[in-house]
C-alpha positions as CSV (number, residue, x, y, z in Angstrom):
1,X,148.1,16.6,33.0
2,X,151.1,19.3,31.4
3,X,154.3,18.5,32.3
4,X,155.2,21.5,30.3
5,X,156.6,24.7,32.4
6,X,153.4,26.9,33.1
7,X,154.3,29.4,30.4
8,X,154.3,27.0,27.7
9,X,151.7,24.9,28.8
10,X,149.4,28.3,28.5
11,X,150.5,29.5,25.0
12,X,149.7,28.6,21.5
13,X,153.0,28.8,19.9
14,X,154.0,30.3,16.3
15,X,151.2,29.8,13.6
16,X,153.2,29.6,10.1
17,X,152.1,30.6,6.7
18,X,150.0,27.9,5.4
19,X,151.7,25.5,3.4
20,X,149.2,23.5,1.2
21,X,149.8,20.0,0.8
22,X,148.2,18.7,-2.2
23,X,146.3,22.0,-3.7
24,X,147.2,23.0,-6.4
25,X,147.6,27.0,-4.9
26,X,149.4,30.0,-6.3
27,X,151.6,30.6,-3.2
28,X,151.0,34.4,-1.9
29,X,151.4,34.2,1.6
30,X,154.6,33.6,3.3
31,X,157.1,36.1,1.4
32,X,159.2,33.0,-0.3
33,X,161.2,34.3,-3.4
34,X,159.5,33.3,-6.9
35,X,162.5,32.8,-8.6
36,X,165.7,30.5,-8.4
37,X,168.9,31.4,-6.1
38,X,172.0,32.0,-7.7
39,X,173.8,29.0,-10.2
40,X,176.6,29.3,-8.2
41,X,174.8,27.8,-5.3
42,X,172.5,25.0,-7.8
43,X,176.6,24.7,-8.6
44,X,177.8,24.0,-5.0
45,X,174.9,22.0,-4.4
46,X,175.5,19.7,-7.3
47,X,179.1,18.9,-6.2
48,X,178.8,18.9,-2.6
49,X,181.4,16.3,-1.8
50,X,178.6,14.0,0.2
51,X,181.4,11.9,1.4
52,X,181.8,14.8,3.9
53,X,178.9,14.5,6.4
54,X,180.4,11.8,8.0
55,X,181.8,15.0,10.0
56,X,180.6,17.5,11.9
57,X,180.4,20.9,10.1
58,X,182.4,24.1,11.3
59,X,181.1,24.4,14.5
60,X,180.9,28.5,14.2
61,X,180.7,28.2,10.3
62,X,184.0,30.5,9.8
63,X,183.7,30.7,5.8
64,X,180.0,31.8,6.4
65,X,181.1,34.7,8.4
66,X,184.0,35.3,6.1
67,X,181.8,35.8,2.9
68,X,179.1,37.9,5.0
69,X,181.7,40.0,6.6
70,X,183.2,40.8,3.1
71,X,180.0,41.6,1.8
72,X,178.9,43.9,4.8
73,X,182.5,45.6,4.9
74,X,182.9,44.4,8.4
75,X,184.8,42.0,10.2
76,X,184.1,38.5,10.7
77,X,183.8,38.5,14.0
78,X,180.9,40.8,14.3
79,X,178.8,38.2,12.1
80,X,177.1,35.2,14.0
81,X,175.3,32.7,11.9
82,X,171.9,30.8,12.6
83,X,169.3,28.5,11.4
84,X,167.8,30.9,10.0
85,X,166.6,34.7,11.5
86,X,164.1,32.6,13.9
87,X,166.8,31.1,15.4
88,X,169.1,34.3,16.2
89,X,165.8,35.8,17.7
90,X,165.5,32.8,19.9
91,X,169.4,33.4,20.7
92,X,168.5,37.0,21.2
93,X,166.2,36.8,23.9
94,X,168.3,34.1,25.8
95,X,171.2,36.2,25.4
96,X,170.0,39.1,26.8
97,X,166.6,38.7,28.4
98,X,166.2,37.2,32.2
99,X,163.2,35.2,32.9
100,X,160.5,38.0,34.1
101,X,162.8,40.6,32.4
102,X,160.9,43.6,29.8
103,X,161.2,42.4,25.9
104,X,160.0,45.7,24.0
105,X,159.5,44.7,20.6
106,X,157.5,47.0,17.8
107,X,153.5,46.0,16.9
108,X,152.1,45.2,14.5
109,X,154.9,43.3,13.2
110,X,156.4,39.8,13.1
111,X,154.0,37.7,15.3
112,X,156.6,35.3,16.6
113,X,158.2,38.6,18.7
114,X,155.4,38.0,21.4
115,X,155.7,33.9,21.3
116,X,159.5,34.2,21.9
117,X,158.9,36.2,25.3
118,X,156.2,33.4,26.1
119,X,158.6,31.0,25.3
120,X,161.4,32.8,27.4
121,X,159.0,33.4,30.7
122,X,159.7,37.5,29.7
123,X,157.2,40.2,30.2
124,X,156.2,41.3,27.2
125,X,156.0,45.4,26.3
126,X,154.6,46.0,22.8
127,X,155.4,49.5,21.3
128,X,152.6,50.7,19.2
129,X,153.9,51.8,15.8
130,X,152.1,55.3,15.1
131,X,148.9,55.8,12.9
132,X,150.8,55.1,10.0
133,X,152.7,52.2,11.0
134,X,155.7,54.4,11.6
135,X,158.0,53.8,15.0
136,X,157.3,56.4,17.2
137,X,159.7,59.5,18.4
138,X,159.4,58.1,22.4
139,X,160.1,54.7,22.0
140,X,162.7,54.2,24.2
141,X,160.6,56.0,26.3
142,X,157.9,53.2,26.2
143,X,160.0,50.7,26.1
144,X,161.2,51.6,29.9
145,X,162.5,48.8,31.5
146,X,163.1,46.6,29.0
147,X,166.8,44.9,28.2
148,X,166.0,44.1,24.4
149,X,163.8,46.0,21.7
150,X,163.3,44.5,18.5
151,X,162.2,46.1,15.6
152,X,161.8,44.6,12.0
153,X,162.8,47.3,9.0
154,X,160.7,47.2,6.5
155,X,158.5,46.1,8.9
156,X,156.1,42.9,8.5
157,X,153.4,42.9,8.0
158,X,152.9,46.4,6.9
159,X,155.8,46.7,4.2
160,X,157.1,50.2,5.4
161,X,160.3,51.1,6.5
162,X,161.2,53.6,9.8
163,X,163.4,56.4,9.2
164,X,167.1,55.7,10.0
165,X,167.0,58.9,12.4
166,X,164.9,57.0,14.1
167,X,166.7,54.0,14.7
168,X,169.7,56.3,15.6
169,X,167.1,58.2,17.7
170,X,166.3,54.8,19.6
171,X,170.1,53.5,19.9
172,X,171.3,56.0,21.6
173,X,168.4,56.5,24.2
174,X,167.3,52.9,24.7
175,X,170.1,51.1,27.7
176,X,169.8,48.0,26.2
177,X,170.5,46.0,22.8
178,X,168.7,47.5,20.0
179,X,168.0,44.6,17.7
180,X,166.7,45.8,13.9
181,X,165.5,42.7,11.9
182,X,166.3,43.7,8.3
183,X,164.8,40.1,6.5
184,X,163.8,42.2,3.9
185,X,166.3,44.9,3.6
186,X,167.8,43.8,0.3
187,X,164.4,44.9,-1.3
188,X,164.5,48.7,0.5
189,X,166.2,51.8,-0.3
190,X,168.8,51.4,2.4
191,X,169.3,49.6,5.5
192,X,170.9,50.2,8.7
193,X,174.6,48.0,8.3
194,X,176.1,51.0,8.7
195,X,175.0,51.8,11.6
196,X,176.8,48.9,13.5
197,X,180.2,51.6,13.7
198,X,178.1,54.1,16.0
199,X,176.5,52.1,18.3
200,X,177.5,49.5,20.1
201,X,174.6,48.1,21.8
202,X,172.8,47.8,17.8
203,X,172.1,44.5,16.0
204,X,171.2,43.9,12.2
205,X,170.5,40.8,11.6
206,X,169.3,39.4,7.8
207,X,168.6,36.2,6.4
208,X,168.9,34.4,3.3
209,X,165.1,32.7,3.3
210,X,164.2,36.4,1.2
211,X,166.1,37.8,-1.3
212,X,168.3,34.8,-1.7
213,X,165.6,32.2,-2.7
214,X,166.9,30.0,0.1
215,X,163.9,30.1,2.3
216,X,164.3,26.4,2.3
217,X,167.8,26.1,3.3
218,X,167.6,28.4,7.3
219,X,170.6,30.6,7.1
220,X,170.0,34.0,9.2
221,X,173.0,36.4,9.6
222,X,173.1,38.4,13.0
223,X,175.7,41.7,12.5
224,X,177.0,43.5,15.5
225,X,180.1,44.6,18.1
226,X,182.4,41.8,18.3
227,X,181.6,41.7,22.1
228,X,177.6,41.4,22.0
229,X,178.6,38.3,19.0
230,X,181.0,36.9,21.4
231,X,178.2,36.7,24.5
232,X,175.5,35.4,21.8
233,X,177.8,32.7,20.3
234,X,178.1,31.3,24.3
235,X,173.7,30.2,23.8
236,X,174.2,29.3,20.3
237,X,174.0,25.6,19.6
238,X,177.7,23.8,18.6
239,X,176.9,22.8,15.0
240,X,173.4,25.1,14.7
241,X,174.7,25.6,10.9
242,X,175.3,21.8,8.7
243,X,177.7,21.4,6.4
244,X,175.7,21.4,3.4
245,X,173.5,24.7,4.3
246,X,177.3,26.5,5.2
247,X,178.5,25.5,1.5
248,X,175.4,26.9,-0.5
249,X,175.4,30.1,1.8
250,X,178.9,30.9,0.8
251,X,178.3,30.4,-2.7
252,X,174.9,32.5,-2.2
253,X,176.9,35.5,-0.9
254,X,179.7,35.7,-3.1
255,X,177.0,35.8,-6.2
256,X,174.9,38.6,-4.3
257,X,174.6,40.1,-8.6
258,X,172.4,37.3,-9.1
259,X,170.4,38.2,-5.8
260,X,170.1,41.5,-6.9
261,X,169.1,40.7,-10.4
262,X,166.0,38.8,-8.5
263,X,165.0,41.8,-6.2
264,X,165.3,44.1,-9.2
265,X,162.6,42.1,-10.5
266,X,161.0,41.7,-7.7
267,X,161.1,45.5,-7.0
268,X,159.5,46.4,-10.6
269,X,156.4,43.4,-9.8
270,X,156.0,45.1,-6.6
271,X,155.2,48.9,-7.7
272,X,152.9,47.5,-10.8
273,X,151.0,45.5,-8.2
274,X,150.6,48.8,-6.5
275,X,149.7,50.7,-9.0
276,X,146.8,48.2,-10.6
277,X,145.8,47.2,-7.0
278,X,144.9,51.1,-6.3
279,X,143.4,51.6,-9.8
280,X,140.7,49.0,-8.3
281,X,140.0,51.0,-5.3
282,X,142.3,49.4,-3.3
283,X,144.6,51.1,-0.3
284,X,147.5,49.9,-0.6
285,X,150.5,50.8,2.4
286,X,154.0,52.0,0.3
287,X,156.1,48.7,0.5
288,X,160.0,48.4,0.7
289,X,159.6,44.5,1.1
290,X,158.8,41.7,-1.4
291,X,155.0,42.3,-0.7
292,X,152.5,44.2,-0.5
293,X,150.1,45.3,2.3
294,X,146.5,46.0,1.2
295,X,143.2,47.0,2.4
296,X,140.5,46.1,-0.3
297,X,137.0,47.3,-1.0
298,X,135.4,44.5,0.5
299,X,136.3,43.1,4.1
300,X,139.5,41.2,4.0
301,X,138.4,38.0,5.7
302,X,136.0,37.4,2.8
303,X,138.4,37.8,0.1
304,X,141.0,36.3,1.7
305,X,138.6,33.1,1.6
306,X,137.5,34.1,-2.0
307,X,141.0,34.1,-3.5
308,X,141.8,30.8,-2.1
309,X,139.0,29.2,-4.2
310,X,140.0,31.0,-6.9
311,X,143.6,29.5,-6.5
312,X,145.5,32.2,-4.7
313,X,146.8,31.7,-0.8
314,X,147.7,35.2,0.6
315,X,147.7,35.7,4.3
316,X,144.8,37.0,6.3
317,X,145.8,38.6,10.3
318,X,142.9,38.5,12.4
319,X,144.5,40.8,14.7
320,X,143.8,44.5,16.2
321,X,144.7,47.4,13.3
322,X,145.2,45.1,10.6
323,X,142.4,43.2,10.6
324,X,140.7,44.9,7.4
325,X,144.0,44.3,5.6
326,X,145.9,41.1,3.3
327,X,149.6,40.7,2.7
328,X,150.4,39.6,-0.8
329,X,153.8,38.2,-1.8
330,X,155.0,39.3,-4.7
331,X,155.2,36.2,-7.1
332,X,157.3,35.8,-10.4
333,X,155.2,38.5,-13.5
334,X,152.8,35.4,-14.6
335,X,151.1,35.1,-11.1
336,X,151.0,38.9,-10.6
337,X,149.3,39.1,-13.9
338,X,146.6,36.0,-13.0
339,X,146.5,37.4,-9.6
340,X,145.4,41.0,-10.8
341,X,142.9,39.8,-13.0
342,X,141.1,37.3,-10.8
343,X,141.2,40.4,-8.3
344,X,139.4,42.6,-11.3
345,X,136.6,40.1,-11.8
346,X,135.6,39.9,-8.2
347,X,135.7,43.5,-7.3
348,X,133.6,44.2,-10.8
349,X,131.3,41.1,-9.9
350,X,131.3,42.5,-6.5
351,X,131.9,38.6,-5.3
C-alpha cells in the first residue's frame, strides 16, 4: 500500500548522473567543472568562523544577492537565491503553476523539467525543439495554455544555444513567465541578463555547480522583476541557503576572473575535442556549454558501455531523438587527451 499522493506514487523520480563509488572512473558525465573554484573561496572556506553555525544563516542570504546583483548590473532585489538551480525550478513551478495547470517546457532538454510537473500534479506540454535542436518560431503558440515555459540556453543535453530573437520572440507572445535556465551561460557567446529590462514576465536563472567549480556546494541564482522575486521568495524555504554555502558564494562571485580563467580553458578543451572527435567520423552538435554532444560511428549504447570499461563514465539518454547520441563533459587537458585516444583505438579496432 502507497500512502503517497497518486501522482507520486506513479512516477519514477529524477535519475542523476552516476556517481561511482569505489571505481576508479574518469568522470565525463554530469558536466562538474575539472578544475578548482577560485582561492578566494578555498580562502573563505579556510577561515569560516565555525563558531557561527550556532545561528541561523540570513534567512534571504542578502550579501548573496548583493554580490550577484553587482555582477549582473541589477538590483538586489531582482536576485533570489536557492539550493542550487533544482531548487528555484521546484520554486518555479510552485510559484506559478496550479495543480492541473499547463507547464510548457522545451524537449529534449533537462530531464528533471517533466519530473517537476509530476511532482507538482501539472499537465505537462513538451515543445519540440526543431530538427536541429533549435526552439521553434511558434512556441508560444504550442505552448497555449500553459502559465510557465522553461527553456534551458545552451540547452542540455544538446549543447546549442537559441537565438536571443527568439527568446525575445517568445517573451513577448507567451502570457505567462518565461523562465530561461542559463546553467551554462558563462561558457556561451552571450546570454540573456539583459533581457530582464524588457520584459517583465522573463526569468534567468544560473548556478554556481558549472562554471564556478561549486557543484558541491548548491547555490542557484534566479534573476528577474523585483515583483515576480517578491511572489517566489513567499514558497521559498526560511533558511534554504546555510551559512557556510552564503560565505563561499560571495567570495565565488566577487572573484568571477578566476571563473573565467577556468571557462577560458574549458572553452579551448571543448573546440579541440570537437575538432579530433569529427576527424574520427564523429558528428558532433556545435556546443556553447562545457560538453559536448556526439553521435559516433558505432551505436551509442555500445560505446557508452565500452568507455566505461575502459575507464571513462559519459552519459548515455535512452530517450526519443537522442538516443544514437553521448554527452561528454569536458575534463581538465590530461583526460581529454586519454579520452581521445582510448576513443581512436576503438573506432580503429572497430570495438
Amino acid at each position: 500500500m502507497s500512502y503517497a499522493r497518486p501522482n507520486i506514487a506513479r512516477i519514477a523520480g529524477y535519475t542523476p548522473g552516476e556517481q561511482p563509488k569505489g571505481q576508479r572512473l574518469t568522470k565525463l558525465n554530469t558536466n562538474e567543472n575539472p578544475y578548482p573554484p577560485s582561492p578566494a573561496v578555498i580562502d573563505a572556506l579556510r577561515n569560516f568562523p565555525a563558531e557561527r553555525l550556532k545561528l541561523y544563516p540570513v534567512p534571504g542570504a542578502d550579501g548573496v544577492r548583493e554580490a550577484a546583483a553587482e555582477l549582473f548590473g541589477i538590483d538586489s532585489k531582482q536576485v533570489l537565491c536557492g539550493n542550487g538551480s533544482d531548487d528555484l525550478l521546484t520554486i518555479a513551478l510552485r510559484s506559478f503553476v496550479d495543480q492541473g495547470g499547463g507547464f510548457a517546457y522545451t524537449e529534449p532538454s533537462y530531464s528533471l523539467y517533466p519530473v517537476l510537473a509530476d511532482i507538482q500534479g501539472a499537465r505537462k506540454m513538451p515543445v519540440a525543439l526543431d530538427k536541429n535542436f533549435m526552439l521553434p518560431e511558434n512556441a508560444a503558440e504550442l505552448a497555449a495554455g500553459a502559465t510557465l515555459f522553461i527553456m534551458a540556453r545552451p540547452n542540455a543535453p544538446t549543447g546549442n544555444s537559441f537565438p536571443k530573437e527568439r527568446v525575445s520572440k517568445l517573451c513577448r507572445e507567451f502570457p505567462g513567465v518565461v523562465w530561461v535556465d542559463e546553467a551554462y551561460a558563462d561558457f556561451a557567446d552571450d546570454n540573456c541578463m539583459d533581457l530582464l529590462q524588457h520584459f517583465p514576465n522573463l526569468v534567468v536563472s544560473r548556478t554556481l555547480s558549472k562554471s564556478y567549480s561549486l557543484a558541491g556546494l548548491r547555490l542557484g541564482l534566479a534573476c528577474a522583476a523585483p515583483e515576480l522575486i517578491a511572489e517566489m521568495d513567499k514558497v521559498r524555504d526560511s533558511y534554504n541557503i546555510d551559512m557556510i554555502t552564503q560565505a563561499l558564494a560571495i567570495a565565488a562571485l566577487k572573484d568571477s576572473a578566476a571563473m573565467r580563467e577556468n571557462v577560458r580553458r574549458i572553452r579551448a578543451s571543448r573546440e579541440k575535442l570537437r575538432s579530433e572527435l569529427q576527424a574520427m567520423g564523429c558528428e558532433v552538435l556545435p556546443s556553447e556549454a562545457n560538453f559536448v554532444f556526439v553521435k559516433p560511428p558505432r551505436p551509442a549504447a555500445e560505446l557508452f558501455q565500452t568507455l566505461r570499461t575502459r575507464g571513462f563514465l559519459v552519459r548515455y539518454f535512452n530517450l526519443p531523438r537522442i538516443s544514437e547520441y553521448l554527452r561528454i563533459t569536458i575534463g581538465n587537458e590530461e583526460d581529454m587527451a586519454a579520452f581521445c585516444a582510448t576513443c581512436r583505438e576503438l573506432f580503429s579496432a572497430g570495438e
